[in-house]
C-alpha positions as a Markdown table, in Angstrom:
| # | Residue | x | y | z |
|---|---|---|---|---|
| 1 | Unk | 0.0 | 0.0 | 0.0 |
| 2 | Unk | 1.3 | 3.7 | -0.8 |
| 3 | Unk | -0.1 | 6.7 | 0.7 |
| 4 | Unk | 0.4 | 9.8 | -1.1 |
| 5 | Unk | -0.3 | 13.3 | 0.0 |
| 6 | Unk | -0.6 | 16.3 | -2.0 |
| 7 | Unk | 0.0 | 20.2 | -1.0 |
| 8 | Unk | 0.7 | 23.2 | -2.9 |
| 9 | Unk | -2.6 | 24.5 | -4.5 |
| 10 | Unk | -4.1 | 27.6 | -4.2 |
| 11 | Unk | -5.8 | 30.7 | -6.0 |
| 12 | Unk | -3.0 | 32.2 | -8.6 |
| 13 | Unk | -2.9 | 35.2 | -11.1 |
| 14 | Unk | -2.6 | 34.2 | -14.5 |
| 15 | Unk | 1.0 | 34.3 | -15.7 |
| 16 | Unk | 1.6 | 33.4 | -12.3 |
| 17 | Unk | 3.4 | 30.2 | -10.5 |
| 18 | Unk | 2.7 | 27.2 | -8.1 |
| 19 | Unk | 4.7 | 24.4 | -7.1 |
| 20 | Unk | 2.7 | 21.5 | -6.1 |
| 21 | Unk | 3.8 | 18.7 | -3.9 |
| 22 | Unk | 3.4 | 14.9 | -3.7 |
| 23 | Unk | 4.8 | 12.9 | -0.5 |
| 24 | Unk | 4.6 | 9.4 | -0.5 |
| 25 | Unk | 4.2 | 7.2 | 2.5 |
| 26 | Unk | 7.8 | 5.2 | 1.8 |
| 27 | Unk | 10.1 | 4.9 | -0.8 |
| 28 | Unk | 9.0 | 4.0 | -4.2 |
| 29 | Unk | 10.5 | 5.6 | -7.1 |
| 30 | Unk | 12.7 | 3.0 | -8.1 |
| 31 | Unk | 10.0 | 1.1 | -8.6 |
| 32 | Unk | 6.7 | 3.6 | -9.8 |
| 33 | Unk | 5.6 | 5.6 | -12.8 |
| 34 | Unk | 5.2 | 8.9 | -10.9 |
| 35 | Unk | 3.1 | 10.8 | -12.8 |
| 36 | Unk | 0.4 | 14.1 | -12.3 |
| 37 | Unk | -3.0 | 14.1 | -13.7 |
| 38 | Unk | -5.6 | 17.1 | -13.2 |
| 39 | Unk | -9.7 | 17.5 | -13.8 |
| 40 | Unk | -11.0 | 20.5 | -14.4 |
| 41 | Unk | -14.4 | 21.7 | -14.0 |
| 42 | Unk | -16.5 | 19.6 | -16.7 |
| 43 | Unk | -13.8 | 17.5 | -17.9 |
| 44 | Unk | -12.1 | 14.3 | -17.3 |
| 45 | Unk | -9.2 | 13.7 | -15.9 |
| 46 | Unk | -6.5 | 13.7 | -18.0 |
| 47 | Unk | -2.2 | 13.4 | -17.4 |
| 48 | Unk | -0.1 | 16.1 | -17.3 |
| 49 | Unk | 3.3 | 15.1 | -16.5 |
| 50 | Unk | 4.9 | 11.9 | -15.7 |
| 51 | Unk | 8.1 | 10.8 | -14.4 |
| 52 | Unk | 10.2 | 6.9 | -15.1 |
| 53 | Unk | 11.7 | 5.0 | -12.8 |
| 54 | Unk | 14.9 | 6.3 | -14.5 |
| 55 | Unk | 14.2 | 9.4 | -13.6 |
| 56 | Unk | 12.9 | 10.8 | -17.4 |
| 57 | Unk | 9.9 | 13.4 | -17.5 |
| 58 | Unk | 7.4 | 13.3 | -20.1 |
| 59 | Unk | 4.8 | 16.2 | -20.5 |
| 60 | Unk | 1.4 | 16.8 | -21.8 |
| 61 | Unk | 1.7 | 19.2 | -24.8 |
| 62 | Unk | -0.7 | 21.9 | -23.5 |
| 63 | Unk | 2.4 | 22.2 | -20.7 |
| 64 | Unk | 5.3 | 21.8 | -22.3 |
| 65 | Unk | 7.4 | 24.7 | -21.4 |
| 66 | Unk | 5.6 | 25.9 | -18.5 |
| 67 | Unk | 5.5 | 22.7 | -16.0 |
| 68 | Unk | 8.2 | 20.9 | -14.9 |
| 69 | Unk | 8.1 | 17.3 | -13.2 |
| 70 | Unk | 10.6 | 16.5 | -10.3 |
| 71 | Unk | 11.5 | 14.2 | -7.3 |
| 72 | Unk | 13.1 | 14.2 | -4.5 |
| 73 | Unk | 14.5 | 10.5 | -3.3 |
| 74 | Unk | 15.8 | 11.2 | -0.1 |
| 75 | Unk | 12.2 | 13.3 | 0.8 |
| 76 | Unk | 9.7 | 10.4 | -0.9 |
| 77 | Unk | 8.4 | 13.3 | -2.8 |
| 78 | Unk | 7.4 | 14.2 | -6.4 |
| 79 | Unk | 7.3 | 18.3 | -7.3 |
| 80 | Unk | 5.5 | 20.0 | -10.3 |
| 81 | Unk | 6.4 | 23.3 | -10.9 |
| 82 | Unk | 3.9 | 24.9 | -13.0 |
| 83 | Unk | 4.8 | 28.4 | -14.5 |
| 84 | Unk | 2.8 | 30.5 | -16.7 |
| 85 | Unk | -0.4 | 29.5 | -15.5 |
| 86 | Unk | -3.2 | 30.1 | -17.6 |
| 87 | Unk | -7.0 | 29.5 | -16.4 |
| 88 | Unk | -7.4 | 26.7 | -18.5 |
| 89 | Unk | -4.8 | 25.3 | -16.0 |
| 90 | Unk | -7.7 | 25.4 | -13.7 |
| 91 | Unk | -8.7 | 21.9 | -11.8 |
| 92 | Unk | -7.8 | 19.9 | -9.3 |
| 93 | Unk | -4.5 | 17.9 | -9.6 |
| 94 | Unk | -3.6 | 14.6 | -8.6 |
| 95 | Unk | -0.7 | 12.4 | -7.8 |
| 96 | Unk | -0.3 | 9.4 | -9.1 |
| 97 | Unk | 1.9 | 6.3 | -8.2 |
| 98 | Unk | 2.1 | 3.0 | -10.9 |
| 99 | Unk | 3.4 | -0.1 | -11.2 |
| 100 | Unk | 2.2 | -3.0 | -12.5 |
| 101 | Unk | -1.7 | -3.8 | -12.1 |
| 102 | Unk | -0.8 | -1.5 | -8.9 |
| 103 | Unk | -2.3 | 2.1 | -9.0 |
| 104 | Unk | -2.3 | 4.4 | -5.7 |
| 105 | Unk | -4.2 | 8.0 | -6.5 |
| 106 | Unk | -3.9 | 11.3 | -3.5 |
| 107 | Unk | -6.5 | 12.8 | -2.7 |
| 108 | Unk | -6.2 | 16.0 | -4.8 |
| 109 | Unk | -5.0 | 19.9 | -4.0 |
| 110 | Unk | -7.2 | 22.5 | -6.3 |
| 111 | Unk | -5.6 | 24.5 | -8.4 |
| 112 | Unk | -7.2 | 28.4 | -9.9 |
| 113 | Unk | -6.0 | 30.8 | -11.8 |
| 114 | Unk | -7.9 | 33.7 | -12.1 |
| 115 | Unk | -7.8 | 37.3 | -12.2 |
């Protein structure tokens, strides 16, 4: 079983920045897809950035250039840093941890941008 809790959302500016936060409960990104999906109001879910055991990031092209996936081993914890946020970037965003038939979801941080 892997907990995972995520942090960082709020109400931004557009143009603005967030970095959102993903701790898991032990150590598993040798062994996980670590990735971040978001929902907006309306829609369905849908990935934004993801993250390989190795360590490469792959992004969603409507955030290429603005978000960037990370991790921290030593903290258990997975970062994105979202720049030029747009209000389409609104919704609520998710952590996600995958291996296997194995899939462990947070329980979401909410993320506006508005003026």
């Amino acid at each position: 079983q892997v907990q995972l809790v995520e942090s960082g959302g709020g109400l931004v500016q557009p143009g603005g920045s967030l970095r959102l936060s993903c701790v898991a409960s032990r150590s598993i990104f040798s062994q996980y897809v670590m990735s971040w999906y978001r929902q907006g109001p309306g829609k369905r879910r849908e990935l934004v950035a993801s993250m390989t055991r190795g360590g490469n990031p792959n992004y969603a092209d409507s955030v290429k250039g603005r978000f960037t996936i990370s991790r921290d081993n030593v903290k258990n914890t997975v970062y994105l840093q979202m720049n030029s946020l747009k209000p389409e970037d609104t919704a609520v965003y998710y952590c996600n941890a995958r291996r296997d038939f194995y899939s462990y979801w947070g329980q979401g941080t909410q993320v506006t941008v508005s003026s």
